[in-house]
N, CA, C and O atoms as a MOPAC input file, in Angstrom:
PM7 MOZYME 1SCF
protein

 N    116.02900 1    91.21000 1    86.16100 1
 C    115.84100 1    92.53800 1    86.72400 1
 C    114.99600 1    92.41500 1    87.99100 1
 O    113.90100 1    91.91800 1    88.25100 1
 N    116.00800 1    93.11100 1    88.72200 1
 C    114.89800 1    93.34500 1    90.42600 1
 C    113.08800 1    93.46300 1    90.26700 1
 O    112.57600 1    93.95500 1    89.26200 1
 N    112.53300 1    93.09600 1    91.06300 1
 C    110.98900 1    94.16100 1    90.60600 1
 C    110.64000 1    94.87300 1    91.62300 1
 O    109.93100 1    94.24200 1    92.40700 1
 N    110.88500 1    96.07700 1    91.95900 1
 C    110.60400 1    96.77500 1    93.26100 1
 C    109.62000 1    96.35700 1    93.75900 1
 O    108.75800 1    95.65600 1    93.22900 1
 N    109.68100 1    96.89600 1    95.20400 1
 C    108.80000 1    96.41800 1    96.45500 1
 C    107.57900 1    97.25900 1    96.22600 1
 O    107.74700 1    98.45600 1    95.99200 1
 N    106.49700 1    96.81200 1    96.26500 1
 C    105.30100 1    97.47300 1    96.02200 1
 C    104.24700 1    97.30800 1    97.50100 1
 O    103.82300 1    96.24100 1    97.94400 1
 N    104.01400 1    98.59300 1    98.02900 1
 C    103.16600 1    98.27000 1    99.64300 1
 C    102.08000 1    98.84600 1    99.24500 1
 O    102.12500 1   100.04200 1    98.95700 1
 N    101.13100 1    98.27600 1    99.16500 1
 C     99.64700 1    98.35800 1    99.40400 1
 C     99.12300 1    99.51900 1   100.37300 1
 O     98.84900 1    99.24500 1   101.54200 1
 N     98.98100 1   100.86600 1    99.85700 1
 C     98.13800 1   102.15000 1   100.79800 1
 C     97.15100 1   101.16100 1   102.00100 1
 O     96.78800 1   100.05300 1   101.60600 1
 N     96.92000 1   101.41500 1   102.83200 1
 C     96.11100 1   100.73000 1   103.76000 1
 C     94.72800 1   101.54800 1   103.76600 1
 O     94.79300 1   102.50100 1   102.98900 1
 N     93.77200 1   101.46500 1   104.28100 1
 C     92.93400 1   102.25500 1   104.37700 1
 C     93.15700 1   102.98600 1   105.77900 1
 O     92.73600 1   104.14200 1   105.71900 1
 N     93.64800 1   102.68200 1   106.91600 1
 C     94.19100 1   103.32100 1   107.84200 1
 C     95.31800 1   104.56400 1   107.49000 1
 O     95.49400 1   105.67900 1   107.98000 1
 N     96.00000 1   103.79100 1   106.37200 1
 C     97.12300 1   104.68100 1   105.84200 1
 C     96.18700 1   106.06600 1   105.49600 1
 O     96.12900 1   107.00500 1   106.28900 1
 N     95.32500 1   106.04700 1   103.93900 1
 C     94.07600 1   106.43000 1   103.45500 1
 C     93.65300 1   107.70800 1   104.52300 1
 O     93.75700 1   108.88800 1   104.18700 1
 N     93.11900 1   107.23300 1   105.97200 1
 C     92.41200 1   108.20800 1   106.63400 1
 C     93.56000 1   109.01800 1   107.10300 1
 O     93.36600 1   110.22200 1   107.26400 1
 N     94.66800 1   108.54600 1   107.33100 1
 C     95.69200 1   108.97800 1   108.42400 1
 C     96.19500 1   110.35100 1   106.99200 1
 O     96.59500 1   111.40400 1   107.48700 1
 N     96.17100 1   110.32200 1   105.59000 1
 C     96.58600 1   110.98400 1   105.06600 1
 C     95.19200 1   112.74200 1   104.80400 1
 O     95.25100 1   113.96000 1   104.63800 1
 N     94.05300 1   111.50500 1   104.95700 1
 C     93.04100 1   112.74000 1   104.71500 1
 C     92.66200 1   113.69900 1   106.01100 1
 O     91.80900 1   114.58600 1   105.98900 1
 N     93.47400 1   113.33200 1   107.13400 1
 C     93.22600 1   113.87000 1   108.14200 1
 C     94.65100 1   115.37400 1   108.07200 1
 O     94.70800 1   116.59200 1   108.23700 1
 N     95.65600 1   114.09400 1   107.68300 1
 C     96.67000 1   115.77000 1   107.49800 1
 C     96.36300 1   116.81300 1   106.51000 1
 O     96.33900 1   118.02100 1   106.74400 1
 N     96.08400 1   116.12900 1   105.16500 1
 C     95.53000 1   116.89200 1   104.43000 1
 C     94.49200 1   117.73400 1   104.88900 1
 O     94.78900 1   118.85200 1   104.46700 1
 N     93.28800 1   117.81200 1   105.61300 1
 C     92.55400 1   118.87200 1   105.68300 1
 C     92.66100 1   119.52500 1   106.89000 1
 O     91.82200 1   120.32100 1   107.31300 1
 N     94.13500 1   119.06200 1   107.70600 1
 C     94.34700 1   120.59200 1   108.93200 1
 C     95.38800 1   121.00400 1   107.95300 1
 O     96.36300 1   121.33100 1   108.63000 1
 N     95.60400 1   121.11900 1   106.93500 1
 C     96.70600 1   122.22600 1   106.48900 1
 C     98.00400 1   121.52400 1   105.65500 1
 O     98.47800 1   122.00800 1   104.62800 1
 N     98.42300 1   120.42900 1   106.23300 1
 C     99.34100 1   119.88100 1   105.65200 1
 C    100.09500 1   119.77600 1   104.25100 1
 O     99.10200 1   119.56000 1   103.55600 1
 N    101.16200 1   119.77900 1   103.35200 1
 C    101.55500 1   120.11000 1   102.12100 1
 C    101.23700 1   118.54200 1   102.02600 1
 O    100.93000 1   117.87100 1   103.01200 1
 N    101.36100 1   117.97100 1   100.55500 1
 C    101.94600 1   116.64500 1   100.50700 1
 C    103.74300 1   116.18500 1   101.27800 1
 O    104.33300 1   115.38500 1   102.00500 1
 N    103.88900 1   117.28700 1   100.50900 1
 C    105.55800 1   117.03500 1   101.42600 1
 C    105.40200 1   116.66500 1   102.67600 1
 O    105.85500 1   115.58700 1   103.06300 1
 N    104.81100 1   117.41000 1   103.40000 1
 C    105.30100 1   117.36500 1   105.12500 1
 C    104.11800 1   115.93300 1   105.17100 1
 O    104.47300 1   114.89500 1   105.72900 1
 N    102.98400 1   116.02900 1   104.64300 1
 C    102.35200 1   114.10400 1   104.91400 1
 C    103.41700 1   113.26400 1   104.84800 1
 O    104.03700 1   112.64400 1   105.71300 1
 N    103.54800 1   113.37700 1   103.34900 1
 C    104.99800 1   111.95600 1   103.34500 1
 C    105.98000 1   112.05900 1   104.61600 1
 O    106.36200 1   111.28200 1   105.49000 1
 N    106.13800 1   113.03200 1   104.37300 1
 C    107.59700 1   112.86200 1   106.00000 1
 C    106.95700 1   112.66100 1   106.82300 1
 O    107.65400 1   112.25000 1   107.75000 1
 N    105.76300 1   112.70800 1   107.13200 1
 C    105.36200 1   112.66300 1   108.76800 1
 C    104.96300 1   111.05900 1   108.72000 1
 O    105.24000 1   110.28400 1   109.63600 1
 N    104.33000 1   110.71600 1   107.61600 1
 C    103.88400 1   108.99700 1   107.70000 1
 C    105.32800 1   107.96400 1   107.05500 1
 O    105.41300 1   106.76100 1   107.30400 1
 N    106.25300 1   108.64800 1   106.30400 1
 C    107.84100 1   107.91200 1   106.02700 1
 C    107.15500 1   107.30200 1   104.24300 1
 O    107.80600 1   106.31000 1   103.91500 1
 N    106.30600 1   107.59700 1   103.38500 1
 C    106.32500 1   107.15800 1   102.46500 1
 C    106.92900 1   108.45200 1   101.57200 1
 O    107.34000 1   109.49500 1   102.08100 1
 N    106.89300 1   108.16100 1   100.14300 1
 C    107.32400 1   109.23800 1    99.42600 1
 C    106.29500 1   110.03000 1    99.25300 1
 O    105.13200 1   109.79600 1    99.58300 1
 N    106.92900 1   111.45800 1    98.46700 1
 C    105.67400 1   112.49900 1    98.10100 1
 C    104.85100 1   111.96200 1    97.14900 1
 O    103.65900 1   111.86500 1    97.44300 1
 N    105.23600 1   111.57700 1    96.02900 1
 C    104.46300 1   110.73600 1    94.69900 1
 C    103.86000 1   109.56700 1    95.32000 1
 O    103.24300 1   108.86800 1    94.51700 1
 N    103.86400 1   109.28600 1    96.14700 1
 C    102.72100 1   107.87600 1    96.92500 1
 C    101.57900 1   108.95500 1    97.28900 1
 O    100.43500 1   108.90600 1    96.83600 1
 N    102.02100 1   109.85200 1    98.10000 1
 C    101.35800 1   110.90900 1    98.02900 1
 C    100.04900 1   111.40100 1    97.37000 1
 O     98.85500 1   111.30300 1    97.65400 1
 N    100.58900 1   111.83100 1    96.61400 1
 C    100.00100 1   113.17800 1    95.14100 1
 C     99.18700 1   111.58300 1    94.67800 1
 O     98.06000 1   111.79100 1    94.22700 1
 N     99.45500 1   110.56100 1    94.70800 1
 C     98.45700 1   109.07600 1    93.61900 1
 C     97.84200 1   109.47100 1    94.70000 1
 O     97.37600 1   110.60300 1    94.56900 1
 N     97.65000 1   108.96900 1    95.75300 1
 C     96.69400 1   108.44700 1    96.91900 1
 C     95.61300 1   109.93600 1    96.83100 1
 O     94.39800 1   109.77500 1    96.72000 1
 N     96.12300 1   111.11000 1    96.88300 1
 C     94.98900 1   111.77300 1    96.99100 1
 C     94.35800 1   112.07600 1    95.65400 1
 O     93.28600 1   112.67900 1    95.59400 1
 N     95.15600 1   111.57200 1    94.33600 1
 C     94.00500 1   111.88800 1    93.21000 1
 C     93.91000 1   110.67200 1    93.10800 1
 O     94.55100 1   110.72100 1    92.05800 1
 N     93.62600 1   109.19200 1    93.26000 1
 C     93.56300 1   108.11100 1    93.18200 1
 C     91.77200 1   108.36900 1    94.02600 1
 O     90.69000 1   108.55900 1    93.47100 1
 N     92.07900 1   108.27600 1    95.38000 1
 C     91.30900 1   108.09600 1    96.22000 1
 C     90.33800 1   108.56700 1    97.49800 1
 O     89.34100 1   108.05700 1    98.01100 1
 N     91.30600 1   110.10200 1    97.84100 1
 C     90.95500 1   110.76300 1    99.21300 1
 C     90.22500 1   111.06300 1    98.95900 1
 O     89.44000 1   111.15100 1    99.90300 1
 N     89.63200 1   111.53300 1    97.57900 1
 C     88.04600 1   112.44000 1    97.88300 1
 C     87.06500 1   111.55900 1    96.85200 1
 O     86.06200 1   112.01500 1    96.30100 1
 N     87.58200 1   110.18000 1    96.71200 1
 C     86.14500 1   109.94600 1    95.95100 1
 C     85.01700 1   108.95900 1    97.25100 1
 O     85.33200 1   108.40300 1    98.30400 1
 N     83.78500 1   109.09200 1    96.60800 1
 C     82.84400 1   108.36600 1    97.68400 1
 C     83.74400 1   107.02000 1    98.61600 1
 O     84.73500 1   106.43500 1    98.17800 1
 N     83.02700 1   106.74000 1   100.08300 1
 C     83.51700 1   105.73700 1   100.71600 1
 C     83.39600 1   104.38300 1    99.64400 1
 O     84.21200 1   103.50300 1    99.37300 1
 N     82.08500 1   104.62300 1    99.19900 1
 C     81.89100 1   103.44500 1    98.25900 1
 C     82.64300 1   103.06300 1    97.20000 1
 O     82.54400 1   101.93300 1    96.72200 1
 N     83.56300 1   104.08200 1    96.68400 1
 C     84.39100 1   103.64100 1    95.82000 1
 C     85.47500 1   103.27900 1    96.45100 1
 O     85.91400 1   102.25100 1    95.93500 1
 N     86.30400 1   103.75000 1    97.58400 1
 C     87.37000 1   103.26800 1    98.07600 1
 C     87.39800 1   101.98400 1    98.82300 1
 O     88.44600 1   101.43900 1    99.17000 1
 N     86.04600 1   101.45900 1    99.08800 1
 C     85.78800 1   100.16700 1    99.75700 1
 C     85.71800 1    98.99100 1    98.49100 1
 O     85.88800 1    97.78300 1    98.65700 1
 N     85.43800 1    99.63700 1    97.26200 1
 C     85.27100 1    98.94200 1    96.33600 1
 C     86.78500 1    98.77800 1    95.14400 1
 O     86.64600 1    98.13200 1    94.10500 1
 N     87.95500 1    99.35600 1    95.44500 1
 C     89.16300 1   100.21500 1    95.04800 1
 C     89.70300 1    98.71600 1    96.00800 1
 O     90.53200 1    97.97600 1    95.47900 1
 N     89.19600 1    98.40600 1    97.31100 1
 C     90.04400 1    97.87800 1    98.57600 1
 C     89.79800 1    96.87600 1    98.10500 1
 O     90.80200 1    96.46500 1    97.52300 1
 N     88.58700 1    95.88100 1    97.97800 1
 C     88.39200 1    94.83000 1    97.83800 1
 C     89.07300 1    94.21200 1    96.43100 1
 O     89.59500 1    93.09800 1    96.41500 1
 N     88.98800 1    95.19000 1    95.11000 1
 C     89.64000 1    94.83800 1    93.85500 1
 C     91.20800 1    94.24100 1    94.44500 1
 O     91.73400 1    93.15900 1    94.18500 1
 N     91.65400 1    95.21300 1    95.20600 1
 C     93.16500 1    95.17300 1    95.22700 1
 C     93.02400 1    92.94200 1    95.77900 1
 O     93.17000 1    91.83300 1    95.26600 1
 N     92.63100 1    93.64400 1    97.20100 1
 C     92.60800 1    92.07900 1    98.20700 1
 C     92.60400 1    90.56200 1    96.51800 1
 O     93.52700 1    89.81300 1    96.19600 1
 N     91.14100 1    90.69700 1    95.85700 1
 C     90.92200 1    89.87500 1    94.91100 1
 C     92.09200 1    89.31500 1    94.00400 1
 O     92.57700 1    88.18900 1    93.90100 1
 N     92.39400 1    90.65500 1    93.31500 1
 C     93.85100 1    90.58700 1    92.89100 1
 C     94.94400 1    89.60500 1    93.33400 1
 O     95.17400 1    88.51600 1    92.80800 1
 N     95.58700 1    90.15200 1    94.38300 1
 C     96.27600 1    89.51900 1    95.33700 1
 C     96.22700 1    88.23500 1    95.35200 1
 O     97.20700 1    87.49500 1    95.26400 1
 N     94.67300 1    87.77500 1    95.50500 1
 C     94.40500 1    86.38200 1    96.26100 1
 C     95.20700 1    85.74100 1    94.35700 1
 O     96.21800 1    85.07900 1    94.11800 1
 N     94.34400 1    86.23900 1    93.58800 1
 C     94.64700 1    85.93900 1    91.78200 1
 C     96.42100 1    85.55600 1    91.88600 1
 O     96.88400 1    84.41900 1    91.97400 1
 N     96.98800 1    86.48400 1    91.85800 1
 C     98.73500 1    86.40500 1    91.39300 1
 C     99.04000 1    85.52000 1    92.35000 1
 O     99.87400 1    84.83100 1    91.76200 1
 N     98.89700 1    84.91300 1    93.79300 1
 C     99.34100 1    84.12300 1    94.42500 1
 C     99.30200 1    82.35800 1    93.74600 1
 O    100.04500 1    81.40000 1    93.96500 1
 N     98.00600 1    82.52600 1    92.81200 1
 C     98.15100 1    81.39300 1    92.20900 1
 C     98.77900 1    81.21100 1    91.12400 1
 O     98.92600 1    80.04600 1    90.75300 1
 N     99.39600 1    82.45100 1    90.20400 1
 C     99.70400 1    82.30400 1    88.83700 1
 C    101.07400 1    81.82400 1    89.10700 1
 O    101.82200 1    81.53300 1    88.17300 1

């Protein structure tokens, strides 16, 4: 079985979404305007947009660690 393509939110991605979000933006019209889906969406802002910087810097680095992990398994 295939294993879908999985892209890593960026933290650029991150600001670029909390910026539409607070001039007005739906989730809908974010996703279309940045080309990801709405449900990447709706995770990213209850995942991450409004918790402290410190947790999303700490959210960033888990992921990177990770990463470096499965490259060796």
């Amino acid at each position: 079985m295939a294993k879908k393509a999985y892209h890593h939110v960026t933290r650029d991605l991150r600001c670029q979404i909390a910026a539409l979000k607070s001039i007005g933006f739906t989730q809908r019209k974010i996703a279309r305007e940045i080309g990801v889906s709405q449900s990447t969406i709706s995770r990213e802002i209850a995942r991450n947009s409004v918790r402290p910087a410190k947790w999303r810097e700490r959210s960033e680095r888990h992921f990177h660690l990770k990463l470096k992990i499965e490259r060796y398994l």
